[in-house]
C-alpha positions as CSV (number, residue, x, y, z in Angstrom):
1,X,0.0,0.0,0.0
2,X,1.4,3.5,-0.9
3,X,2.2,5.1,2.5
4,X,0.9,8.6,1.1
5,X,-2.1,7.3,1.0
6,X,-2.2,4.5,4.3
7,X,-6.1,4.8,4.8
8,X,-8.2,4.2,1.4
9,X,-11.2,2.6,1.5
10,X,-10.6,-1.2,-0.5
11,X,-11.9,-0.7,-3.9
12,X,-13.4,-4.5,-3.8
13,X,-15.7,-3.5,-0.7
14,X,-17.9,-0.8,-2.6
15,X,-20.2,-1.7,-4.5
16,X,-22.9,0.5,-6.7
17,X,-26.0,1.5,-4.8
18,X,-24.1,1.7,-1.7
19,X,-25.2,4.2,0.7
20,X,-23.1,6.4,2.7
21,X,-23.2,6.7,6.2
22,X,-25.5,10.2,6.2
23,X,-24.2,13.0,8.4
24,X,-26.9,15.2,10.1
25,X,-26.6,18.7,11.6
26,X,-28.7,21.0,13.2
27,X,-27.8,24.9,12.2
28,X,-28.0,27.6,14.5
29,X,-27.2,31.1,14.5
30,X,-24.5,30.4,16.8
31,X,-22.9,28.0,14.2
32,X,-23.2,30.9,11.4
33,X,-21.6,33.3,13.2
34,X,-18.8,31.1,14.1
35,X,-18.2,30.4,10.8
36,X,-18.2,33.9,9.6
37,X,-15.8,34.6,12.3
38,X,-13.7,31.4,10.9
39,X,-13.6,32.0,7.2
40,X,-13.3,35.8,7.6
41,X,-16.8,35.9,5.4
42,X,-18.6,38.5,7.5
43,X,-21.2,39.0,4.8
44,X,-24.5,40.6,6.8
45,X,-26.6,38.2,4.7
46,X,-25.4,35.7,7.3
47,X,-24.6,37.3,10.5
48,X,-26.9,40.6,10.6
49,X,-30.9,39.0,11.2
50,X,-31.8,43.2,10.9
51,X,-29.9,43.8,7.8
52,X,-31.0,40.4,6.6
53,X,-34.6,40.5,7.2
54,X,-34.5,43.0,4.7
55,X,-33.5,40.8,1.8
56,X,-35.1,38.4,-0.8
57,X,-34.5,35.5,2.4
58,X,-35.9,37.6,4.8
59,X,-33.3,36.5,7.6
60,X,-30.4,35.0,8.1
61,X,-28.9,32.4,6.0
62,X,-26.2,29.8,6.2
63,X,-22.8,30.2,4.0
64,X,-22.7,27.7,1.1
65,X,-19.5,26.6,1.6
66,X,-20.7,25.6,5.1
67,X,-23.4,23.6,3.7
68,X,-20.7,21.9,1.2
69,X,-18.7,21.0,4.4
70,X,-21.4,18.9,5.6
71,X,-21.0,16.7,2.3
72,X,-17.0,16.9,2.9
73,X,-17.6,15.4,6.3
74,X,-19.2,12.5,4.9
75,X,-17.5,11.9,2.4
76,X,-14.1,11.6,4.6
77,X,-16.0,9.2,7.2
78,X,-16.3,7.0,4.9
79,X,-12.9,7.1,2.5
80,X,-10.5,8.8,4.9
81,X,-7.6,9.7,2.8
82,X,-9.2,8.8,-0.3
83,X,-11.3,11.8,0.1
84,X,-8.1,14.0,1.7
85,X,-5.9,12.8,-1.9
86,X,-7.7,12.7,-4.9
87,X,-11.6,14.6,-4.2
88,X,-13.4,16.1,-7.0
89,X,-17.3,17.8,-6.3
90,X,-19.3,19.3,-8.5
91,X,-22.8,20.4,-6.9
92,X,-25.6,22.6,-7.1
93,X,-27.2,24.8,-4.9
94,X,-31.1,24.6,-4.5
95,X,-32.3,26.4,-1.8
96,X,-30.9,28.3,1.5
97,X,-30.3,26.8,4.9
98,X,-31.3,28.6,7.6
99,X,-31.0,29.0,11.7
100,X,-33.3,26.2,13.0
101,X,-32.8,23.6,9.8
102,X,-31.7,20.1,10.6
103,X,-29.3,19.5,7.4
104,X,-28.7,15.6,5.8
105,X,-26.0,14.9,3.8
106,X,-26.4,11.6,2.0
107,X,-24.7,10.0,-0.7
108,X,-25.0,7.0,-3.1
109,X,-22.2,5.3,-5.1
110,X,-22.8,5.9,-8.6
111,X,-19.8,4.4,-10.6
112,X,-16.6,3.2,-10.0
113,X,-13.5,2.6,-12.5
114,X,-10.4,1.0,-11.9
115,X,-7.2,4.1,-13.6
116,X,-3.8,2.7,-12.9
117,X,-3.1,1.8,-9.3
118,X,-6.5,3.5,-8.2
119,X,-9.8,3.1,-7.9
120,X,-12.0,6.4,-8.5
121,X,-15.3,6.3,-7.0
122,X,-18.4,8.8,-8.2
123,X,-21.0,9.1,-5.5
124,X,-24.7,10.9,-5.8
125,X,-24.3,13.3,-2.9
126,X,-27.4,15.9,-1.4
127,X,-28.0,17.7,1.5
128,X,-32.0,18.3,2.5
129,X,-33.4,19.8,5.0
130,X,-36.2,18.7,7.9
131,X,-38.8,19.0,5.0
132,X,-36.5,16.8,3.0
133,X,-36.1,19.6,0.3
134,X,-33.2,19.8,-1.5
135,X,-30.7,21.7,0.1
136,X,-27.2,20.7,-2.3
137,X,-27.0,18.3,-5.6
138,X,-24.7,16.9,-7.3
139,X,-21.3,14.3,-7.2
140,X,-18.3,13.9,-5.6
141,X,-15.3,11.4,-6.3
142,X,-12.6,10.0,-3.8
143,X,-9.9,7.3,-4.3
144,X,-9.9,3.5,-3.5
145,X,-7.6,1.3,-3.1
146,X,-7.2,-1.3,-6.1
């Protein structure tokens, strides 16, 4: 085994249609505003409820990129450093999350291809909300080992 790379998932243990261990969240306004404070993204849409009551979401939202690490964080529970080493997403955003949501990311194995000493493996990936709307959708590919 490559010791780069000591902790990939074995590419003859996943199989297509596999589900991911989901990861749930809950989002407050406490989280927000820690992650503004994190990420230097001090944008009033997220951490202003007066300035943000006045908008199109009429109150705070949660940063995308917040959102995205929610998929991140499932996607390295289940293929360690073949997430870390060789992960590609490509998502879309649906609709915002907000103080109070209760956010699931989820994820399905879609394909996987054997490229020279790897595996890469394509997974159907989405966070919803509570109402099971669709938050994120989209893909994201990690590493396995062959």
């Amino acid at each position: 085994m490559n010791s780069k790379r000591p902790n990939l998932k074995k590419f003859a243990e996943i199989e297509l249609g596999m589900e991911l261990p989901e990861v749930i969240k809950q989002v407050t306004q406490e989280i927000i505003n820690k992650y503004a404070l994190a990420s230097g993204d001090m944008n009033p849409q997220h951490v202003d409820p007066e300035f943000a009551g006045q908008t199109v979401f009429k109150g705070t939202i949660a940063h995308g990129l917040l959102t995205i690490a929610y998929i991140s964080e499932m996607m390295a529970n289940f293929f360690k450093d073949g997430w870390y080493s060789g992960s590609d997403m490509e998502i879309s955003f649906h609709a915002p999350v907000r103080p109070g949501d209760t956010i699931t990311a989820s994820g399905r194995v879609k394909t996987k291809k054997a490229s020279g000493d790897r595996g890469i493996i394509t997974c159907k990936v989405a966070c919803t909300n509570q109402d099971n709307a669709n938050i994120i959708t989209g893909t994201a590919t990690a590493l396995a080992e062959l």
